[in-house]
Legacy VTK file of the C-alpha trace (Angstrom):
# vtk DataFile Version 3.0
C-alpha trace
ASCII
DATASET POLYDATA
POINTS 54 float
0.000 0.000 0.000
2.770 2.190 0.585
4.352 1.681 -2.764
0.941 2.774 -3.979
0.904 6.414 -2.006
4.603 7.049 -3.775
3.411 5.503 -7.280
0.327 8.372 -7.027
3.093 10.693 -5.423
5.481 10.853 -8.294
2.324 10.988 -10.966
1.076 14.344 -8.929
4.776 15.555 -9.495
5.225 15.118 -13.179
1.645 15.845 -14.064
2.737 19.031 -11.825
5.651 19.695 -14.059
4.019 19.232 -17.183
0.990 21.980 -15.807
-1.909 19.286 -15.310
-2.974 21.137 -12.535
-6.074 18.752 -11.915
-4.452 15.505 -12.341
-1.658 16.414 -9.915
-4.341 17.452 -7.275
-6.190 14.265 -7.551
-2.983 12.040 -7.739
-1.458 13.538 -4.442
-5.060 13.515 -2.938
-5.186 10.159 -3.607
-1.234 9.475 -2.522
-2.025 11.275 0.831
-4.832 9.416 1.710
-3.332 5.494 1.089
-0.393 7.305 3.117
-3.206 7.524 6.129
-4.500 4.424 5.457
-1.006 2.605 5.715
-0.291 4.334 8.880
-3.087 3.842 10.223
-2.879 -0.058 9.328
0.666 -0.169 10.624
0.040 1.446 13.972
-3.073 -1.145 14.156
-0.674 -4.466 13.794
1.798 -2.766 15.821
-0.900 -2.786 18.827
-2.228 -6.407 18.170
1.347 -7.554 17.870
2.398 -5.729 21.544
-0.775 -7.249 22.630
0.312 -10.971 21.713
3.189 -10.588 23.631
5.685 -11.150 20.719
LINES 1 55
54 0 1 2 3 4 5 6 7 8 9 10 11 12 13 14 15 16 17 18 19 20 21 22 23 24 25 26 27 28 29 30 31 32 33 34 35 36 37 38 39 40 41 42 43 44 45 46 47 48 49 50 51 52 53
């Protein structure tokens, strides 16, 4: 998932480069929110794994 959030990050910079004003918007809007997702997941299987006891 997080090689997702960079694959839509580096799409929002060169559609920023090239002037696609809208696609880069959407592409880091999308990047930013798989970002949140994956941390949120992460900090999730971090807590079941503490609570395990492993």
């Amino acid at each position: 998932m997080l090689h997702y959030a960079v694959v839509f990050f580096i799409i929002a910079i060169i559609a920023a480069v090239f002037g696609f004003g809208g696609i880069a918007a959407g592409a880091a809007g999308i990047a930013k929110i798989l970002f949140a997702l994956f941390l949120v997941l992460a900090v999730v299987t971090f807590l079941i794994n503490i609570a395990r006891g492993r």
